[in-house]
C-alpha positions in Angstrom: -34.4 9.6 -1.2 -33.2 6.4 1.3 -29.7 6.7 2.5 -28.2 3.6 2.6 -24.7 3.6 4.5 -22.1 0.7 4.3 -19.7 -0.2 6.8 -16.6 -2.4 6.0 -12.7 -2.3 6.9 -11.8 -4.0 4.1 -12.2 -2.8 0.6 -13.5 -5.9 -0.9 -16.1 -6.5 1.2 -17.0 -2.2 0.9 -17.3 -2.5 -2.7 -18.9 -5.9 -3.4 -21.6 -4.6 -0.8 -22.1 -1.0 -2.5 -21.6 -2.2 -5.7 -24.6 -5.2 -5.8 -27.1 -2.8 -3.8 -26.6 -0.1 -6.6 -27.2 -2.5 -9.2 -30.0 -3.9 -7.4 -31.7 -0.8 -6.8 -30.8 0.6 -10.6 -32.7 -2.5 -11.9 -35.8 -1.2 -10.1 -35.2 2.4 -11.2 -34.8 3.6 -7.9 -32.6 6.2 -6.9 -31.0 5.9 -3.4 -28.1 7.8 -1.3 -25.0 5.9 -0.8 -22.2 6.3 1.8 -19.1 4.1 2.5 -17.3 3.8 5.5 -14.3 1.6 6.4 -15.0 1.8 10.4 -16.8 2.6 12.9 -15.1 6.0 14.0 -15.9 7.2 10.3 -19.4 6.3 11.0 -19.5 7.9 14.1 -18.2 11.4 12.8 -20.7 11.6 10.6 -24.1 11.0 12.0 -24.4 14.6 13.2 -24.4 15.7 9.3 -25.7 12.6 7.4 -27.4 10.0 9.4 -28.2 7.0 7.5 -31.6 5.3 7.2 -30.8 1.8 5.9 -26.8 0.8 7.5 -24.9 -2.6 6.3 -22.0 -3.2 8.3 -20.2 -6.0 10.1 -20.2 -7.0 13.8 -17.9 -9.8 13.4 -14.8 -8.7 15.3 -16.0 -5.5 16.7 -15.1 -4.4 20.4 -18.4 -2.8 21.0 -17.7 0.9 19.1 -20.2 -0.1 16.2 -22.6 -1.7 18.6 -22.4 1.5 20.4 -22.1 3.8 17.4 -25.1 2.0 16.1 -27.4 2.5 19.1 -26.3 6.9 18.8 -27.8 6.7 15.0 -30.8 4.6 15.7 -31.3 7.9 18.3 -30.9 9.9 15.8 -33.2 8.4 13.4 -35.7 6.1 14.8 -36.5 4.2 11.4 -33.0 3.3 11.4 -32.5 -0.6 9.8 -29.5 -2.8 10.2 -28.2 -5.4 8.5 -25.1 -7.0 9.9 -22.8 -9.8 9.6 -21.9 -11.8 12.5 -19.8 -15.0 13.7 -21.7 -17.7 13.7 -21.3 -18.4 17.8 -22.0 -14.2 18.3 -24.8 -14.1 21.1 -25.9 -11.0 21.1 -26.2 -8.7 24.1 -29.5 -7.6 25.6 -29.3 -4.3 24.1 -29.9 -5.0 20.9 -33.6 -5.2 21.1 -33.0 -1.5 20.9 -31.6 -1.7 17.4 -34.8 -3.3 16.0 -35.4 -3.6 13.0 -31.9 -5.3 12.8 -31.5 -8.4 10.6 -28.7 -11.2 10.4 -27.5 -11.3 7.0 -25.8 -15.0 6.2 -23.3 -13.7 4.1 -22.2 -11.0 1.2 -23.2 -12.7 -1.9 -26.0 -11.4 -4.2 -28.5 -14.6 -2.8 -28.7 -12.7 0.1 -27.5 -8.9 -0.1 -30.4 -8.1 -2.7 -33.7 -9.9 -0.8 -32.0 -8.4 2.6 -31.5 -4.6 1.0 -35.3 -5.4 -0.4 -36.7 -6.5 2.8 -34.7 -2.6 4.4 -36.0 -0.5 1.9 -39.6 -1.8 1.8 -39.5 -2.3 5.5 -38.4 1.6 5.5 -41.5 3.0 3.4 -43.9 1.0 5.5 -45.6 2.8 8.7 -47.5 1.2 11.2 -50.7 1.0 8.7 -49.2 -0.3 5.5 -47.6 -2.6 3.8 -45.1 -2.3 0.6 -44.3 -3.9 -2.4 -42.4 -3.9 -5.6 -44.3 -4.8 -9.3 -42.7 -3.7 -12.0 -42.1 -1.0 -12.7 -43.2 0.9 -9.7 -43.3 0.4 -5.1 -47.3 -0.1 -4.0 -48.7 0.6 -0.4 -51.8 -1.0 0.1 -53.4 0.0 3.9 -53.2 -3.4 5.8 -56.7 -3.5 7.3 -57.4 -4.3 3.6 -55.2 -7.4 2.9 -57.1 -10.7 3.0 -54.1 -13.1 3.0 -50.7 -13.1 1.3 -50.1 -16.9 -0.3 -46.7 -17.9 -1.9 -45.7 -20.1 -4.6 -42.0 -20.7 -4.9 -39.9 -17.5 -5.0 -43.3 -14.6 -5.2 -45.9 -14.0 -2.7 -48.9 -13.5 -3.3 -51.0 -9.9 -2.2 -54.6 -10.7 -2.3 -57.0 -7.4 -1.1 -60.4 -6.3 -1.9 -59.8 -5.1 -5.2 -56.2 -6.4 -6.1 -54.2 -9.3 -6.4 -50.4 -8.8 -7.4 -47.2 -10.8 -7.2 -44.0 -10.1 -5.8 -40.5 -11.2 -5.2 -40.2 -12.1 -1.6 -40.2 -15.3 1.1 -43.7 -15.2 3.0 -41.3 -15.4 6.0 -39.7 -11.7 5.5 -43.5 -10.7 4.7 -44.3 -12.2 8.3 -41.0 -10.9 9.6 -41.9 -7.2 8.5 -45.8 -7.6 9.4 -44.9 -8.9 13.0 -43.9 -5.2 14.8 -47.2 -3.9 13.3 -50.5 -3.2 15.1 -52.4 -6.1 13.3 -53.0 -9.7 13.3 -52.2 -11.7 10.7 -51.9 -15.5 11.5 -49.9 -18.3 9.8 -52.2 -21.5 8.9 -49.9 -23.0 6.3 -46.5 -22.9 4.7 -47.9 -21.1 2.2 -50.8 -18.5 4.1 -50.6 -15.8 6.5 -54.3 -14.5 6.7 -55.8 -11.7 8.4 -57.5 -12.3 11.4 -59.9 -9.5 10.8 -61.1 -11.4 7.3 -61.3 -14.7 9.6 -65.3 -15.7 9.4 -64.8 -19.6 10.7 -62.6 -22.2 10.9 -62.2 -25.8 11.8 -59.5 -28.9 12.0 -58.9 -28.5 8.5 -59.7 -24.7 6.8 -60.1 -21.4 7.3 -63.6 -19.8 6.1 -62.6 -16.2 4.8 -65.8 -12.9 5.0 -65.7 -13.7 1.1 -66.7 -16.9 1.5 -63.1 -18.5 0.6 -62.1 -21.1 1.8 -57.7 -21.7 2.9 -56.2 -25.0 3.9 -54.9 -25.6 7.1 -51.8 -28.1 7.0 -50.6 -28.5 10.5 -52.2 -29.1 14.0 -49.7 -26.5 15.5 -51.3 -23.9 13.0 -54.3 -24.8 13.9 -53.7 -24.6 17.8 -52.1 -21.4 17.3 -55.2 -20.0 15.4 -57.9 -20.9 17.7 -55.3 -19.4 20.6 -55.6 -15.9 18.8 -58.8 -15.6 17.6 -60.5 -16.8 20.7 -58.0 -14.3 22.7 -59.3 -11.8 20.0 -62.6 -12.8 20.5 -62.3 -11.8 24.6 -60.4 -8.8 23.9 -62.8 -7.2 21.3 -66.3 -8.4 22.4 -68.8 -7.1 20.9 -67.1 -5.4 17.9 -65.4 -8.8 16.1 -67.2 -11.4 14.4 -68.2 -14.3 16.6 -65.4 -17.5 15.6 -66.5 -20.9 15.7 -65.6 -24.3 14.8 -67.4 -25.3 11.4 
């Protein structure tokens, strides 16, 4: 079971937090851990016994304690993810590349606590190898060596391997956000594709030629500079085990 941890002085913000995850995750019919905390110092007192591995909390007015309070759990648990909220002119210090996976959330209201708490969990099941889902009425966690491309259309994105193609809830830019730590290459050619470099056969001005022989539009000349970048960098680093790219 995922512990999930939520930090908040004030009550309202505690129990609109807690409250919208829970009915979030009760929706999916998943059963998670759940701790409250109205400070930092409570927090702190607790790792030792009950470290969290998915913490909401607020960074707005701190005077480093949570900062430093978060960086002691993400020793503790190394999959540690946090969500925060943040003034708007916050610039974060340099040590917060340490508390990566850490994402800004724009503000408590269910348009943005239940996509962020999706993007934590999945994020959470994921290691280095795979990627994670949600279809009703169940997670999936599909190796990413065989996903072809992911392609969205309004709020779902598209999954599309070898021998599946699902649907899911999700912005293709949190499926690019979560796929960009991980020891792959998957390359953005259009608003709506991120393709796998590996499943790459050709490409030129216009489209991508896929190892199945289908073909993805490219929309922008930045995409398409950025493409040709990586897969002839690829192409160098790998020679002699990648396919050979070229312009069609």
């Amino acid at each position: 079971m995922v512990n999930f941890a939520f930090c908040y002085e004030r009550d309202e913000r505690l129990d609109l937090v807690k409250n919208e995850i829970l009915k979030y995750f009760q929706r999916r019919e998943v059963q998670i851990a759940v701790m409250c905390y109205h400070n930092a110092y409570e927090l702190l007192r607790c790792l030792d016994c009950n470290c969290p591995d998915i913490l909401f909390c607020d960074m707005e007015k701190e005077d480093g304690l949570m900062r430093s309070t978060v960086l002691k759990a993400k020793r503790r648990n190394r999959k540690l993810i946090s969500i925060i909220t943040r003034q708007e002119d916050y610039t974060p210090p340099v040590e917060d590349v340490l508390l990566e996976p850490m994402y800004i959330l724009p503000d408590l209201s269910r348009k943005y606590l239940w996509p962020y708490a999706s993007l934590a969990y999945e994020t959470f099941l994921d290691d280095s190898d795979s990627f994670s889902y949600y279809v009703r009425p169940e997670y999936f966690h599909v190796p990413i060596n065989e996903i072809r491309y992911f392609a969205s259309e309004g709020r779902r994105t598209h999954i599309i391997t070898a021998s599946r193609r699902d649907s899911f809830y999700q912005k293709l830019d949190m499926v690019e956000t979560r796929l960009r730590p991980k020891n792959c290459q998957f390359l953005r050619i259009h608003k709506s594709y991120l393709v796998n470099a590996g499943c790459v056969s050709g490409f030129n001005r216009d489209y991508v030629t896929l190892t199945t022989g289908e073909r993805l539009r490219i929309s922008k000349y930045e995409y398409y500079r950025s493409l040709n970048a990586h897969l002839q960098d690829l192409k160098n680093t790998m020679s002699g085990r990648r396919p050979q790219y070229w312009e069609q």
